[in-house]
VOKE-620032 format. One record per residue (C-alpha): x negated, y, z; residue in three letters. Coordinates in pm, whole numbers, plus 32768, in hexadecimal, padded with zeros to 4 digits. Each point is the difference from the previous one (the first is absolute). Layout:
% VOKE-620032
XYZALA
...
END
This chain:
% VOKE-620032
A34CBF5C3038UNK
814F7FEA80C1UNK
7FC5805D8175UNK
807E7F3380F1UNK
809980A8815BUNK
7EEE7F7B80B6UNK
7F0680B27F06UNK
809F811E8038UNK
7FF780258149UNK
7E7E7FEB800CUNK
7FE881057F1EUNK
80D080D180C4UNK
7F417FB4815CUNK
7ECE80347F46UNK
803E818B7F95UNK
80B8803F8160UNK
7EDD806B80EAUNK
80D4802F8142UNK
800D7E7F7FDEUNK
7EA57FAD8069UNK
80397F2C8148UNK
7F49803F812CUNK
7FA87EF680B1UNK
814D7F517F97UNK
810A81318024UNK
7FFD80ED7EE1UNK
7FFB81768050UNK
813480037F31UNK
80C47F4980EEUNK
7F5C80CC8148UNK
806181447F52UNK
81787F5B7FC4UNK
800D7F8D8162UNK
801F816B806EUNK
816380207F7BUNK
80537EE580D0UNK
8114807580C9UNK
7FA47F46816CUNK
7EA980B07F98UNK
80B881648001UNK
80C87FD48126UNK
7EA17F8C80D4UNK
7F5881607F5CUNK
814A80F58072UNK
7FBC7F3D814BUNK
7E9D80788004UNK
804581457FA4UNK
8110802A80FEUNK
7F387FA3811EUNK
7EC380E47F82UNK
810B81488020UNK
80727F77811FUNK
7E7E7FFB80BEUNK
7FB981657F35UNK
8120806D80B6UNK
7F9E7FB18148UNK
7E8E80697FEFUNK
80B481587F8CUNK
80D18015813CUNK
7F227F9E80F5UNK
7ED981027F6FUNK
813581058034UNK
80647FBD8149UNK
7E997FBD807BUNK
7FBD81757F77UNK
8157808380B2UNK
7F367F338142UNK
7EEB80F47FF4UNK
80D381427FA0UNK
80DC7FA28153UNK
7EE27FFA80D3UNK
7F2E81337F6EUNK
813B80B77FF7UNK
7FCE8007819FUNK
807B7F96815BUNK
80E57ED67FB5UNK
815B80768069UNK
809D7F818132UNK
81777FCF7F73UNK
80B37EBB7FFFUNK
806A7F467ED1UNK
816780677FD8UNK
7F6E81747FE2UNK
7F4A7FA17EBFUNK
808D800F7EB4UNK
80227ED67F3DUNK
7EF7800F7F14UNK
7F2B80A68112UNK
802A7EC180F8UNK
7F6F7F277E97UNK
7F08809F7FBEUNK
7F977FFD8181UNK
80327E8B8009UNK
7F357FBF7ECFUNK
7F2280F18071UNK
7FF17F228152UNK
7FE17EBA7F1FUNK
7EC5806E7F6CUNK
7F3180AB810AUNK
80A57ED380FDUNK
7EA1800080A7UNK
8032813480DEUNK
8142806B80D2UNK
7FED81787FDFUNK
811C801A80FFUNK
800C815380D3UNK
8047803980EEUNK
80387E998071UNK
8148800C8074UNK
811B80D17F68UNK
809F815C806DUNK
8134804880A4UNK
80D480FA7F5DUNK
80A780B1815FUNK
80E48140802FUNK
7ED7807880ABUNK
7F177F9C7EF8UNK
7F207EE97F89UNK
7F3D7F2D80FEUNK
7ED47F487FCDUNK
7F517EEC80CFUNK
7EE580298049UNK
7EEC7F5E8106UNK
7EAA809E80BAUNK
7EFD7F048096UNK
7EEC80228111UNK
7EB080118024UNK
7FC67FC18184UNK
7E787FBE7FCCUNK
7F7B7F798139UNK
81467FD8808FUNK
807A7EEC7F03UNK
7F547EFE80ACUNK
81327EFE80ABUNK
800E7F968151UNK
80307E897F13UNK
7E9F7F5D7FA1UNK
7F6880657ED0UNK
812D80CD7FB4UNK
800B81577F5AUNK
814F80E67FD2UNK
808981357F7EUNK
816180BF7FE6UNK
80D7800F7EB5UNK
812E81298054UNK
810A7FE97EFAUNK
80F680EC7FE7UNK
80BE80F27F18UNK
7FC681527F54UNK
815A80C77F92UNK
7FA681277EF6UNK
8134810B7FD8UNK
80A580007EE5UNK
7F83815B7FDDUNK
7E937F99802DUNK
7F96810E80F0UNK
80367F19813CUNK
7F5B7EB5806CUNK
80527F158154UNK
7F967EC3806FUNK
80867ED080CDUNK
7F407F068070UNK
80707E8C802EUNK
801D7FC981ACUNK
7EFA7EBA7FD5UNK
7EA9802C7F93UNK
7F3E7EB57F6FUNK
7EF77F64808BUNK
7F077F907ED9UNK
7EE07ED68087UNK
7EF57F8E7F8DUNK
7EBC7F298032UNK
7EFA80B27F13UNK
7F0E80F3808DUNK
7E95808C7FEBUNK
7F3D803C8151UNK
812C7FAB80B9UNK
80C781257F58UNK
811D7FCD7F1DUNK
8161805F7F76UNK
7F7F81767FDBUNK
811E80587EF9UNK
7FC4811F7F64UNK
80FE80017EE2UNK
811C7F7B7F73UNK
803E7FDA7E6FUNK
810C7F757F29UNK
7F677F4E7EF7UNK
80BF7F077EE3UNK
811D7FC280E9UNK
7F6B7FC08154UNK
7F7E80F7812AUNK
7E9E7FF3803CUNK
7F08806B80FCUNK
7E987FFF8052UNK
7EF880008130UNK
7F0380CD7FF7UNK
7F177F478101UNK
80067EA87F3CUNK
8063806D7EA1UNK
81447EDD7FFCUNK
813E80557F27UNK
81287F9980C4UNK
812F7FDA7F43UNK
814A802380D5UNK
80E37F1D7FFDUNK
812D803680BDUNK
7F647FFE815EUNK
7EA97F837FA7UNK
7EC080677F83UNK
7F7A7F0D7EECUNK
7E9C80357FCDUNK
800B80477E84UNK
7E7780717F99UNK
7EA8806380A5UNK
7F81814E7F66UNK
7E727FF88087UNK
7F648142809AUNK
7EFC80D77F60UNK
7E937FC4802EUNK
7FE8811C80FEUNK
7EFB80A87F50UNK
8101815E7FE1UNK
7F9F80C8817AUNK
80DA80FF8061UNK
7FCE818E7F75UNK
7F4780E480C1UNK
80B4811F7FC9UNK
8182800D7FD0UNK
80CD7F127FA8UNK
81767FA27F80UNK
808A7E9980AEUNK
81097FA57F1FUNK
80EC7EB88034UNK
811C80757F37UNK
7FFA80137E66UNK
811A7FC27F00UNK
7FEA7FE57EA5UNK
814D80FE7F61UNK
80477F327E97UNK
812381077FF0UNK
7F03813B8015UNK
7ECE7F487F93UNK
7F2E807D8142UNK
7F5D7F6F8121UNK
808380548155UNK
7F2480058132UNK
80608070817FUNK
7EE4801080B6UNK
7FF57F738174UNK
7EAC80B58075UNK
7F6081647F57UNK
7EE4809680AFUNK
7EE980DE7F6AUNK
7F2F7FAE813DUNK
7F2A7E9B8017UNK
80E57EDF806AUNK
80147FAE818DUNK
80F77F048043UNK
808880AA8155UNK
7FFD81637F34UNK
80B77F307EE2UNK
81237FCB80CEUNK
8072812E7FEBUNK
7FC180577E57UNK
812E7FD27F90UNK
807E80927EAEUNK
816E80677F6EUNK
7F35800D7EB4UNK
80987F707E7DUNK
7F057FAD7F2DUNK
80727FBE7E87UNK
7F1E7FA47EF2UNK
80127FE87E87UNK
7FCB7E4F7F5BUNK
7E86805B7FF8UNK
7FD580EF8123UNK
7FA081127F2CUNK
812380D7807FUNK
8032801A816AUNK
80ED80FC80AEUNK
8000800A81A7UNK
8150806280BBUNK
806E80088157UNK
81597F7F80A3UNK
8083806D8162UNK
7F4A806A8109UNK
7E987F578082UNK
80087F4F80F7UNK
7E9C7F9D804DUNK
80667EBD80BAUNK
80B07F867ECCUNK
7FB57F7C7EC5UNK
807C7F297EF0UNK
7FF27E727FFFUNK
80FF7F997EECUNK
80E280BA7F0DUNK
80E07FB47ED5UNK
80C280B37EF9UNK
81917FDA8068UNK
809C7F057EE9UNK
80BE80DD7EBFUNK
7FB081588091UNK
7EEF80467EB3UNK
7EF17FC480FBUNK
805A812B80B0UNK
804F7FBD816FUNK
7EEC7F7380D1UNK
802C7EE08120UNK
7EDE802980E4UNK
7F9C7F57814FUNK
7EF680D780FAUNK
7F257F3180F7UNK
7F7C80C0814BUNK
7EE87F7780D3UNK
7F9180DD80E1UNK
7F5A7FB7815CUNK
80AB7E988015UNK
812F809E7F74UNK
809A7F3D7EEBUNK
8124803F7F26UNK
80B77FFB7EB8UNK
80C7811C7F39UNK
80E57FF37F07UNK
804B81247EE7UNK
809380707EC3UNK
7FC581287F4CUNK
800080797E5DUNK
7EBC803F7F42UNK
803181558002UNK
7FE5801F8174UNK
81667FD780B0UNK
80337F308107UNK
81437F107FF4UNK
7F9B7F798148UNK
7F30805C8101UNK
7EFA7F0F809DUNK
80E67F1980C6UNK
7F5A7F0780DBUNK
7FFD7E8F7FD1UNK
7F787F628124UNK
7EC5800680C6UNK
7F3B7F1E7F14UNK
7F3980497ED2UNK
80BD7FA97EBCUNK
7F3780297EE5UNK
80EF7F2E7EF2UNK
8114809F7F50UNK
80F07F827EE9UNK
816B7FDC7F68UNK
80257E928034UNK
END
């Protein structure tokens, strides 16, 4: 029987399997519609932008790990932008990019390269306890000194300057009609920071001002003082350069605490203590002077944590004041204890 070309086309369809249609589209023509070249140039697209996202998560896991390796590496270094290398400065501003949630700035304002040597800023605020009480209603105040510390070029000299006004910082918070105690003075994620110890309020300063920032709450005064002796200490810095804890003690007495007695337990003592206090070495600088005893200290900015700023309060018999003094770990004193003013400052930082 002569086939016709319509016959034979059934026969063909009918031993091709890839011709079964599904749901009216064969899987033939699906498979062909891959070699369809607006098909191809949609896939390269694809592919393209897939690298292209690869790539990114790739750099930003790098320079989120050169992030951490900057800051474990230690102190952040206080030189300006055209100091640093090229590739240095990028990897520092991706570095910034991805950790943007905390300004690690330090000290806050930049060195001055002199011929004399470098000089820092740096600022000291007061504690005037019962004396911060304003003449103004419901007014509290303390002092913020700023002024300027000049390190030698060699390193084995330090002076200060002090700016001729001093700042009057207000406020309207208190507890029992006491207020503005300051007792320190931290740079923290790009501001300057300082806290009362009668009401537990975080003042930020701004400028001239004192913007209540937080209210840390007080223990549950169940802790009573020792019987026996006792170390006061108001003073403690964390080294990430050595890896230690740093404490200068304001009070040391082997004898039962006394308040009027107290006045005059002073220490020159440097206590330095391993991450988990399982190490602890005890070292003396200058000479003691039992009136005197340390408020505030902090490590001077790119010496390897190895020269100490320290201030020294002194109340004795109604006698108030405030000392200021530099000396190396290892006991040498780059200035002596210079005196501030007749007020207690018990704040210190490179602002």
């Amino acid at each position: 029987m002569r086939q016709t070309p319509d016959m034979r086309a059934r026969k063909k369809e009918s031993r091709d399997p890839m011709r079964v249609p599904v749901h009216g589209v064969s899987m033939f023509s699906i498979t062909s519609s891959i070699s369809d070249p607006r098909f191809r140039f949609r896939w390269r697209a694809i592919t393209v932008a897939t690298l292209l996202a690869l790539a990114v998560f790739v750099y930003l896991h790098q320079t989120s790990s050169s992030s951490t390796d900057i800051k474990v590496s230690g102190q952040r270094s206080w030189r300006s932008s055209r100091d640093v290398s090229g590739a240095e400065s990028g990897v520092m501003a991706a570095a910034e990019s991805v950790d943007s949630l905390y300004n690690d700035t330090y000290p806050l304002s930049p060195p001055e390269h002199t011929a004399s040597g470098i000089r820092y800023r740096i600022g000291v605020i007061a504690d005037l306890d019962t004396n911060s009480r304003s003449q103004k209603d419901n007014t509290w105040f303390s002092f913020l000194k700023r002024g300027h510390l000049l390190v030698s070029d060699s390193g084995d000299s330090v002076s200060v300057e002090w700016d001729p006004e001093t700042v009057v910082l207000e406020s309207h918070l208190s507890e029992k009609g006491r207020g503005m105690e300051l007792s320190e003075l931290v740079a923290f994620n790009g501001h300057l920071y300082s806290v009362d110890d009668r009401t537990g309020v975080v003042y930020r300063i701004e400028g001239n001002r004192a913007v209540p920032w937080v209210i840390l709450p007080d223990g549950d005064g169940s802790v009573s003082k020792g019987k026996y002796g006792y170390l006061i200490h108001e003073s403690a810095v964390w080294s990430e350069r050595l890896q230690r804890w740093f404490f200068l003690p304001r009070r040391a007495s082997s004898e039962r605490y006394e308040e009027t007695a107290d006045e005059r337990r002073g220490t020159n003592l440097i206590l330095s203590c391993s991450l988990d206090f399982s190490q602890i070495s005890v070292s003396r600088v200058g000479p003691l002077k039992p009136t005197l005893g340390f408020s505030s200290f902090r490590f001077i900015p790119d010496t390897d944590d190895q020269i100490v700023l320290a201030l020294k309060s002194e109340e004795d018999a109604g006698q108030i004041a405030t000392y200021i003094t530099a000396f190396t770990l290892d006991g040498r004193i780059l200035l002596p204890d210079t005196k501030i003013g007749d007020v207690k400052y018990e704040g210190l930082e490179f602002i």
